[in-house]
mmCIF file of the C-alpha atoms, coordinates in Angstrom:
data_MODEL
# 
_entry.id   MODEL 
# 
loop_
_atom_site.group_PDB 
_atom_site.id 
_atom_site.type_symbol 
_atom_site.label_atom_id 
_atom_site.label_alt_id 
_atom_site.label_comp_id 
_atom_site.label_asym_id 
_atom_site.label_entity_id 
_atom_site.label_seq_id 
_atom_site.pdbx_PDB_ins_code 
_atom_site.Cartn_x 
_atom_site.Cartn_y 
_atom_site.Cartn_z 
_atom_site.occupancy 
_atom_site.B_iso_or_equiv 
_atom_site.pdbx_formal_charge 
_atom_site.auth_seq_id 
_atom_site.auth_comp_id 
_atom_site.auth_asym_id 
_atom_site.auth_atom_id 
_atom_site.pdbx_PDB_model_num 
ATOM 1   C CA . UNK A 1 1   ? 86.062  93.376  120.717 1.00 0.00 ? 1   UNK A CA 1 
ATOM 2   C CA . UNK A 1 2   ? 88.990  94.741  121.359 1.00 0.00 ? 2   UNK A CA 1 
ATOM 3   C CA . UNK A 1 3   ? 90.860  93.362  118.814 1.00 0.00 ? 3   UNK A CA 1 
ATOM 4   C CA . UNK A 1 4   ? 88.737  93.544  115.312 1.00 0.00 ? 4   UNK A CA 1 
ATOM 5   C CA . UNK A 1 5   ? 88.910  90.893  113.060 1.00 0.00 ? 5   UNK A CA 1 
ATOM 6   C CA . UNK A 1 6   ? 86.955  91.006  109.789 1.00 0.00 ? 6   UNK A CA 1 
ATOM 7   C CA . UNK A 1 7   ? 87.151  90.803  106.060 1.00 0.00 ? 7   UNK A CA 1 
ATOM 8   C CA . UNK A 1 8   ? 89.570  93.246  104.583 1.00 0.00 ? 8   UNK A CA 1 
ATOM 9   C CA . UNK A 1 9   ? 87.770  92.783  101.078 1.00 0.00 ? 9   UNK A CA 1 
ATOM 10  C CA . UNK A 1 10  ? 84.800  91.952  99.229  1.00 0.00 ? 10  UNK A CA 1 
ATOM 11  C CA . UNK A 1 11  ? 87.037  88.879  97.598  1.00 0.00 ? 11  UNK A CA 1 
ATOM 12  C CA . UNK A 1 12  ? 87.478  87.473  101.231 1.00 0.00 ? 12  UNK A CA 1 
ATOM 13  C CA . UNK A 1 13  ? 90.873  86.827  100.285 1.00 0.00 ? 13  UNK A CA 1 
ATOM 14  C CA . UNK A 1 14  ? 92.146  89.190  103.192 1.00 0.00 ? 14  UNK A CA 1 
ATOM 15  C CA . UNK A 1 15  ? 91.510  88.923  106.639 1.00 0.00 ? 15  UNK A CA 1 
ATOM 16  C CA . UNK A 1 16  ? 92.622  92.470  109.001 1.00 0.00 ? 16  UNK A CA 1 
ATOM 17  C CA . UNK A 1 17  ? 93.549  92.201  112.431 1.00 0.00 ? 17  UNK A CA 1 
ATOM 18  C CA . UNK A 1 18  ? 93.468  95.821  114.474 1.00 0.00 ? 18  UNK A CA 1 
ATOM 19  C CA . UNK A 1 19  ? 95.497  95.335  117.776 1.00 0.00 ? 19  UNK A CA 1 
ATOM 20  C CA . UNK A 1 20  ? 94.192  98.254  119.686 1.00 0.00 ? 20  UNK A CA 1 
ATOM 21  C CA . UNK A 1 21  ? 95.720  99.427  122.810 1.00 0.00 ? 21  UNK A CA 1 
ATOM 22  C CA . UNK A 1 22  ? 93.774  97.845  125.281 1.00 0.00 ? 22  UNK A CA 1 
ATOM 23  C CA . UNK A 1 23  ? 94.295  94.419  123.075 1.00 0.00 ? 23  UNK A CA 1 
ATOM 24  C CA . UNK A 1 24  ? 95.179  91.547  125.661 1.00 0.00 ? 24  UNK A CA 1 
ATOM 25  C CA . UNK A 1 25  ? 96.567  87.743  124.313 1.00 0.00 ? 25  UNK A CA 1 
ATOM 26  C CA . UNK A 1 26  ? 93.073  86.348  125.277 1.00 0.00 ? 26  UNK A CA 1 
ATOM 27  C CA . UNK A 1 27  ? 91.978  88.772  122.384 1.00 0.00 ? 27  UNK A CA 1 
ATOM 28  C CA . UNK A 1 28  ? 94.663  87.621  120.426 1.00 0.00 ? 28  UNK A CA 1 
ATOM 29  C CA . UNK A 1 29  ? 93.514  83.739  120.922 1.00 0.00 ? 29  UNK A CA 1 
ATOM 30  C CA . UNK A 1 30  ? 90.055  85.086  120.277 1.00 0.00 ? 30  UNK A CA 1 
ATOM 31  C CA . UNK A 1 31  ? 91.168  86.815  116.621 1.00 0.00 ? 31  UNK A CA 1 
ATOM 32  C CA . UNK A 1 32  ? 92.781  83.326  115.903 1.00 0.00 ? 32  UNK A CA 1 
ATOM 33  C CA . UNK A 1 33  ? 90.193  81.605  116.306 1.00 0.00 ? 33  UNK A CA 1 
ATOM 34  C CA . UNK A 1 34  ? 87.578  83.688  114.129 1.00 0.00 ? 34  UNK A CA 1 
ATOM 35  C CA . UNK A 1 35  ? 90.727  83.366  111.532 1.00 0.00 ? 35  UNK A CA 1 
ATOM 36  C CA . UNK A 1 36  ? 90.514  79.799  111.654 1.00 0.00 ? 36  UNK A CA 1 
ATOM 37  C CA . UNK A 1 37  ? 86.990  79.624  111.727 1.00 0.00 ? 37  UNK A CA 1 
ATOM 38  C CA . UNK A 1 38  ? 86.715  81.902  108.131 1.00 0.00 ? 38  UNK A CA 1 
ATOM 39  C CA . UNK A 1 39  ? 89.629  80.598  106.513 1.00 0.00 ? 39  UNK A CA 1 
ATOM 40  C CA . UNK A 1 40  ? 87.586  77.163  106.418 1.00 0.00 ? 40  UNK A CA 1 
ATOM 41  C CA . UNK A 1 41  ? 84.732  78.838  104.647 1.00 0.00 ? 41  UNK A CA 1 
ATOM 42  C CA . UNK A 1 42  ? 86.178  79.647  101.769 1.00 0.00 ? 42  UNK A CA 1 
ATOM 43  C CA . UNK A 1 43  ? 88.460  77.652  99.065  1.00 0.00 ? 43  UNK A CA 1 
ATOM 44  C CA . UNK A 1 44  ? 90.766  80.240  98.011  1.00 0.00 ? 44  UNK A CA 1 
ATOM 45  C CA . UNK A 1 45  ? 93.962  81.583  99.526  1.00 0.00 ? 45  UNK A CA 1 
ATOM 46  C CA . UNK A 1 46  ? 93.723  84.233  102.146 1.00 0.00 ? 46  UNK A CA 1 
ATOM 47  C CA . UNK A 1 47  ? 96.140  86.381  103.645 1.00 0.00 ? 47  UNK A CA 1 
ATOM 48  C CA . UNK A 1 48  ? 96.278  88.276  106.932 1.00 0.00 ? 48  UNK A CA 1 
ATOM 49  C CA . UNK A 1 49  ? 97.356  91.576  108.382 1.00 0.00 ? 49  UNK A CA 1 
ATOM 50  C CA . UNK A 1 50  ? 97.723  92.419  111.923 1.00 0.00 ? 50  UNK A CA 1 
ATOM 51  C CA . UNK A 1 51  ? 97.877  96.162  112.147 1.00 0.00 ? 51  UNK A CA 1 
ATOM 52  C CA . UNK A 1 52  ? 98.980  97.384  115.091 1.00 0.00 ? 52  UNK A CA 1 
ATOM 53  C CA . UNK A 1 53  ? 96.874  100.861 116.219 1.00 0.00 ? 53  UNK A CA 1 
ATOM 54  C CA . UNK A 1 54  ? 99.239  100.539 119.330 1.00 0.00 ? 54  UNK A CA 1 
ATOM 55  C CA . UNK A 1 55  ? 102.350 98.009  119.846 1.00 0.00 ? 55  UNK A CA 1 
ATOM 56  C CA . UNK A 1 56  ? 101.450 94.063  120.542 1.00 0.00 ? 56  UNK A CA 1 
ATOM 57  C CA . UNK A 1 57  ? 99.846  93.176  124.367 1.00 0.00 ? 57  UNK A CA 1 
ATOM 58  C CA . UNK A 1 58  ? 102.051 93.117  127.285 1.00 0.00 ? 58  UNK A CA 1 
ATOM 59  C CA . UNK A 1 59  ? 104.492 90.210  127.974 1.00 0.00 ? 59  UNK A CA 1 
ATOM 60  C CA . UNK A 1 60  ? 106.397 87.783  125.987 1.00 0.00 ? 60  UNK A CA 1 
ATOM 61  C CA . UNK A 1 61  ? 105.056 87.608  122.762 1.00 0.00 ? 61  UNK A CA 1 
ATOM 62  C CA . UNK A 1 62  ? 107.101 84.503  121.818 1.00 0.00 ? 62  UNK A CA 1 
ATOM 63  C CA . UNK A 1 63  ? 104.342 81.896  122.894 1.00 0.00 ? 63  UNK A CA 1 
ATOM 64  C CA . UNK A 1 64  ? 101.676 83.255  121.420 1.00 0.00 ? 64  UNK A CA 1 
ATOM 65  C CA . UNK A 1 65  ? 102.905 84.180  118.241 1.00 0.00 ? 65  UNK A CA 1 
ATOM 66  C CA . UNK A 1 66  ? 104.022 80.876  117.630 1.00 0.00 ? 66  UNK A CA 1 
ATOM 67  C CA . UNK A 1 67  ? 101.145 79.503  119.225 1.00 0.00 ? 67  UNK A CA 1 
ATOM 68  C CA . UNK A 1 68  ? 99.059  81.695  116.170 1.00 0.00 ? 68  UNK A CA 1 
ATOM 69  C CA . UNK A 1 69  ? 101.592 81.142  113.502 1.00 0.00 ? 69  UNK A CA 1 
ATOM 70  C CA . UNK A 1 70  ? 101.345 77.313  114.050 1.00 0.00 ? 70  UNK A CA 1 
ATOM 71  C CA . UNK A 1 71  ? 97.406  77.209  113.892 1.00 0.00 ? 71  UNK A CA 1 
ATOM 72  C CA . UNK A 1 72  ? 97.358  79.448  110.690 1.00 0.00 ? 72  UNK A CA 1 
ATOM 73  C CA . UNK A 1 73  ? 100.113 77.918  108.599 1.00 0.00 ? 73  UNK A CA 1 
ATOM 74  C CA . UNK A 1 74  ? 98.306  74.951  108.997 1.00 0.00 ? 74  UNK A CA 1 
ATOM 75  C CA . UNK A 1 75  ? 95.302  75.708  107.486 1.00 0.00 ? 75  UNK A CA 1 
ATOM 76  C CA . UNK A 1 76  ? 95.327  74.455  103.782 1.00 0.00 ? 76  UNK A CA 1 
ATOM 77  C CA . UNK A 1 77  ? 94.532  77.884  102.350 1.00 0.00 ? 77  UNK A CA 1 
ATOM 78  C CA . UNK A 1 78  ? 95.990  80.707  104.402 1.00 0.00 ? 78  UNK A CA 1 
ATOM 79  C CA . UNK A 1 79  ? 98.165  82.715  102.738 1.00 0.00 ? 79  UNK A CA 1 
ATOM 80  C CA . UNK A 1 80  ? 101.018 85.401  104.240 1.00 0.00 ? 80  UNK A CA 1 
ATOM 81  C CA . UNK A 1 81  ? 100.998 86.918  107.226 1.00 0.00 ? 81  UNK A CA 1 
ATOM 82  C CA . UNK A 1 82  ? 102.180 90.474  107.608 1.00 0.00 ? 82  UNK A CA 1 
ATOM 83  C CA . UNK A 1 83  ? 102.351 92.527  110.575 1.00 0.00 ? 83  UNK A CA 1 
ATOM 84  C CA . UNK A 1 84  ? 102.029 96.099  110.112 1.00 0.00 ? 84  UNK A CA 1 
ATOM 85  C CA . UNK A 1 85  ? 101.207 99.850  111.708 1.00 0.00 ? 85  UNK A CA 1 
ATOM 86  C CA . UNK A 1 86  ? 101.979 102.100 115.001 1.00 0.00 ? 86  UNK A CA 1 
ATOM 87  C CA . UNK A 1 87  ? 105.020 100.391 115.993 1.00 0.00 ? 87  UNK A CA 1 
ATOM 88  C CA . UNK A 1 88  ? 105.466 101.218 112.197 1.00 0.00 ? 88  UNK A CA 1 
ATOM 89  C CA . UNK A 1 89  ? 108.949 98.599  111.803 1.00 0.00 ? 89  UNK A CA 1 
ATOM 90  C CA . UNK A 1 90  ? 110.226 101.472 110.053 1.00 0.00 ? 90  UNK A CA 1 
ATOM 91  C CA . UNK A 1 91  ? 113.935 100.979 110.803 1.00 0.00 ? 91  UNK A CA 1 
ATOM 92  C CA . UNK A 1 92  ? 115.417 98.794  107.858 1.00 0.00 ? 92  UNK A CA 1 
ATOM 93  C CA . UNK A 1 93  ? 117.422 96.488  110.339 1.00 0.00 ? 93  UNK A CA 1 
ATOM 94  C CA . UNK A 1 94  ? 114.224 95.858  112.393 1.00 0.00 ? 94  UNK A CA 1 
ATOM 95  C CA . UNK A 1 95  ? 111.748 94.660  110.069 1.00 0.00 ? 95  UNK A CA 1 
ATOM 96  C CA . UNK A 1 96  ? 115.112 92.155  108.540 1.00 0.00 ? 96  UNK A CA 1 
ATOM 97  C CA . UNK A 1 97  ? 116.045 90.997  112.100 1.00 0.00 ? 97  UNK A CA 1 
ATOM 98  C CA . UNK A 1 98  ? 112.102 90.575  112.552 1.00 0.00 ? 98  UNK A CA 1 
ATOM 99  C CA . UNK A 1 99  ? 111.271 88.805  109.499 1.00 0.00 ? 99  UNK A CA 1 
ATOM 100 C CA . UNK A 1 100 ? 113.823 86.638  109.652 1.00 0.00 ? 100 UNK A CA 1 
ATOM 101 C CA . UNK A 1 101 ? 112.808 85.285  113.124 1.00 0.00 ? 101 UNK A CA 1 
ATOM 102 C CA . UNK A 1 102 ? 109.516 84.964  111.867 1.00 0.00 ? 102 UNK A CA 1 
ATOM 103 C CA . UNK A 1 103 ? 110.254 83.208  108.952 1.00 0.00 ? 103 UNK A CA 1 
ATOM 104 C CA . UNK A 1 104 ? 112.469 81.074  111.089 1.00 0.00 ? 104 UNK A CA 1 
ATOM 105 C CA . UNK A 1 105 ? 109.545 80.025  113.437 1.00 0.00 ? 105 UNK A CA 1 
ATOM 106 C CA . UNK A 1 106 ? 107.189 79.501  110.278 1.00 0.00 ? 106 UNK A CA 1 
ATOM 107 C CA . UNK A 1 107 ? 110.089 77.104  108.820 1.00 0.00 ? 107 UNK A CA 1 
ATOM 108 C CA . UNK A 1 108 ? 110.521 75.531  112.000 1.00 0.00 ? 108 UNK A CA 1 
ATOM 109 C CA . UNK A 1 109 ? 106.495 74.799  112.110 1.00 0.00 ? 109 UNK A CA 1 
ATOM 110 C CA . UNK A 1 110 ? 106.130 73.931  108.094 1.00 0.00 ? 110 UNK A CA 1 
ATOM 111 C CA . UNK A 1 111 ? 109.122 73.758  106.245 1.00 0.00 ? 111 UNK A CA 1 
ATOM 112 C CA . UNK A 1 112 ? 108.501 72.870  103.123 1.00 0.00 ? 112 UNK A CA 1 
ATOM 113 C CA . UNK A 1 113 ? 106.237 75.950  103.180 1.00 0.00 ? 113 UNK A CA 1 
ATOM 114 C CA . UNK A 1 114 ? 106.284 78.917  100.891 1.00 0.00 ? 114 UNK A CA 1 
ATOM 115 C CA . UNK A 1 115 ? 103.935 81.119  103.451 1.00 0.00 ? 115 UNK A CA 1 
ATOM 116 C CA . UNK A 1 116 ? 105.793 84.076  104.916 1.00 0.00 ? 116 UNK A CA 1 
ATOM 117 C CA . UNK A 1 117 ? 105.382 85.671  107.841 1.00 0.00 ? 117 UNK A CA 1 
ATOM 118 C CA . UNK A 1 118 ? 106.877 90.004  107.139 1.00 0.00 ? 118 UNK A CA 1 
ATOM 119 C CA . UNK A 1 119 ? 107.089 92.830  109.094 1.00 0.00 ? 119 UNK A CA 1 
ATOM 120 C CA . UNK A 1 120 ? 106.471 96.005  107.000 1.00 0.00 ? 120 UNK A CA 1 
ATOM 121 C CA . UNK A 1 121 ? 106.021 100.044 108.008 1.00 0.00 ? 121 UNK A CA 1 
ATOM 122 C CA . UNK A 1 122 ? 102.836 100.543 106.349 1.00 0.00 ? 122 UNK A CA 1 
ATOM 123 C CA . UNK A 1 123 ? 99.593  99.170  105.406 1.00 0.00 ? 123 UNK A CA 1 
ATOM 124 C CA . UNK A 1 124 ? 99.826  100.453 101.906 1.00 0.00 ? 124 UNK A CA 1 
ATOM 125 C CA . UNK A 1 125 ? 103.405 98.173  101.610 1.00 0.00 ? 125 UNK A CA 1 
ATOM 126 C CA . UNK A 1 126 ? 101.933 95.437  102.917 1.00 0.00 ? 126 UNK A CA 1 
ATOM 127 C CA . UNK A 1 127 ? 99.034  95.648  100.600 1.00 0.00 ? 127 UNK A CA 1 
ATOM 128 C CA . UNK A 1 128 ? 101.811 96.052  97.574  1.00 0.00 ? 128 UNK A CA 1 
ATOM 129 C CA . UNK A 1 129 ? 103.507 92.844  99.066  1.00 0.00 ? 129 UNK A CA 1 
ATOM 130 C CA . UNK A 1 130 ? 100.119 90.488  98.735  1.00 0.00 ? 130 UNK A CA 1 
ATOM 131 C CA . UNK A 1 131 ? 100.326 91.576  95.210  1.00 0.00 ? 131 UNK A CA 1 
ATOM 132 C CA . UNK A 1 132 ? 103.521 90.925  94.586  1.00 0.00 ? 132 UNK A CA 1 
ATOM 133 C CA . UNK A 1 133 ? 103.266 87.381  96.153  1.00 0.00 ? 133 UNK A CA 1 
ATOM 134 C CA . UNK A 1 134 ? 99.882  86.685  94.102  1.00 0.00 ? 134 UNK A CA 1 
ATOM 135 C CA . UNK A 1 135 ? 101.634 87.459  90.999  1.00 0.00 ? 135 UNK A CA 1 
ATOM 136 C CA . UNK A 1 136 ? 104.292 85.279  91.712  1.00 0.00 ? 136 UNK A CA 1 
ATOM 137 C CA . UNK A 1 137 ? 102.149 82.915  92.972  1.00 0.00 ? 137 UNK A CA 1 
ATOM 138 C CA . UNK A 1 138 ? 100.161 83.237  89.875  1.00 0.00 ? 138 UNK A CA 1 
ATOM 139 C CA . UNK A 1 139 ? 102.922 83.135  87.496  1.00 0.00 ? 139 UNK A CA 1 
ATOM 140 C CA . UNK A 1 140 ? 104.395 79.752  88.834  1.00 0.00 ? 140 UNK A CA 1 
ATOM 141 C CA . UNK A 1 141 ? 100.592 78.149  88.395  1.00 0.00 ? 141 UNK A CA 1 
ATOM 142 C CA . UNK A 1 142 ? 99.980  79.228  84.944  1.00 0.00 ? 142 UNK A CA 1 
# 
């Protein structure tokens, strides 16, 4: 497949998505799909991670990114999505001008949601940031 989707963990409370460079959008559909498919086997929140070995497939990404977002922020128990890796969103001003548009689009599909959709440099950051939003998350609960 050439864009791998599988458990990140043993919890199954992260799901990785590995855009390689031959990745096209029907792979894309494909990966969302098996997302949706997962998600519904389990009763906990899960989170996802699209790491990017090269930058997204070719053409407008618009459509299918909201196309995505709207089928996995609807899911009762999907958590954050973060987008992470080659393309590396390592300029400050990019990953704000970037979150913000996905947040935007997320808002625009759910808004009275708290799931966020955040462009980060690194895998390890966007590790830190699930646990950062669990313990929130986790702190508001109990």
């Amino acid at each position: 497949m050439p864009m791998p989707v599988e458990w990140y963990d043993e919890a199954q409370s992260i799901i990785k998505v590995t855009i390689q460079p031959n990745s096209t959008w029907d792979d894309y559909y494909e990966a969302v799909r098996w997302i949706e498919a997962e998600i519904t086997k389990v009763d906990h929140v899960v989170d996802m991670i699209f790491y990017e070995e090269s930058s997204m497939p070719k053409g407008n990404p618009m459509p299918h990114l909201k196309w995505g977002t709207n089928k996995i922020i609807n899911l009762p128990n999907s958590g954050h999505t973060i987008i992470t890796g080659a393309t590396s969103y390592t300029n400050a001003f990019t990953r704000l001008i970037m979150t913000s548009l996905g947040n935007l689009m997320t808002k625009t599909i759910s808004p009275y949601t708290d799931k966020k959709l955040v462009f980060l440099p690194s895998m390890e950051e966007a590790l830190a940031f699930i646990r950062k939003e669990r313990k929130k998350s986790e702190a508001k609960e109990g």
